[in-house]
C-alpha positions in Angstrom: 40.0 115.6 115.2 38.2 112.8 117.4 35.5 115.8 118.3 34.3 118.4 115.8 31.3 120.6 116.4 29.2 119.9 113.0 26.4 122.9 113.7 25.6 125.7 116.4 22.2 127.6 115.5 19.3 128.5 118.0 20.6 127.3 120.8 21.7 124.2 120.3 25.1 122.2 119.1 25.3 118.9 117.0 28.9 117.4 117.9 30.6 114.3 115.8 32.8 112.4 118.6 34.8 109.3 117.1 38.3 107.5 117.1 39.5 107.7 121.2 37.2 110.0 122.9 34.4 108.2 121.9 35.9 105.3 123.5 37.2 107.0 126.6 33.3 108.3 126.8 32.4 104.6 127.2 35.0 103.6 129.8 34.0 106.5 131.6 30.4 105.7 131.8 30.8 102.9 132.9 33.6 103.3 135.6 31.2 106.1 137.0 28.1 104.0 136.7 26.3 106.6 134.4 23.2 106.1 132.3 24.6 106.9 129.0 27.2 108.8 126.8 25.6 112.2 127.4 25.9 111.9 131.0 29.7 111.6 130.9 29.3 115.1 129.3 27.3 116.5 131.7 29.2 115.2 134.1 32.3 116.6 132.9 30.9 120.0 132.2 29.9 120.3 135.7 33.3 119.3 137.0 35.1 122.1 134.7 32.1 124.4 135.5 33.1 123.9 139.2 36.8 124.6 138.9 36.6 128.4 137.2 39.3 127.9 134.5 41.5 126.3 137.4 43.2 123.4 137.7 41.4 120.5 138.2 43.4 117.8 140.7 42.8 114.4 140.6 43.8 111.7 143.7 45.3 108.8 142.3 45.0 105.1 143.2 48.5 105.5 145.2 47.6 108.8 146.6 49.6 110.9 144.4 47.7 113.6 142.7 48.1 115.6 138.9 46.7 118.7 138.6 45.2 119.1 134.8 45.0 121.6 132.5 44.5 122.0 129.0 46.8 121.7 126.7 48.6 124.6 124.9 47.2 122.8 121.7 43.8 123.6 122.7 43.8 127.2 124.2 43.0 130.2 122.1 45.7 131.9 120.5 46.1 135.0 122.3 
């Protein structure tokens, strides 16, 4: 998987993030302007943060717009 959690104790989380995501992570620093890798994540925290578990919609260059969700693949098995 291109993002594993490695470790979760006291608070804090050590991630690996490889293969595609960690090159979409670049791209999207720098089509954003960010500081660094770690903002991207923040950044995308507080968008998901924002939309309560809904869908979050997104305005296309030709002014169409997708709503996104996760993907069945990475949902909880109920």
């Amino acid at each position: 998987m291109p993002v594993r959690k490695d470790s979760d104790q006291d608070g804090t989380a050590t991630y690996t993030i490889n293969n595609g995501d960690l090159q979409a992570l670049e791209r999207i620093k720098e089509q954003y302007g960010l500081r660094d890798t770690d903002d991207v994540i923040t950044f995308a925290i507080g968008v998901l943060s924002q939309s309560n578990g809904r869908a979050v919609t997104v305005t296309k260059d030709d002014g169409s717009t997708t709503r996104l969700l996760p993907s069945d693949e990475l949902k909880q098995d109920d």
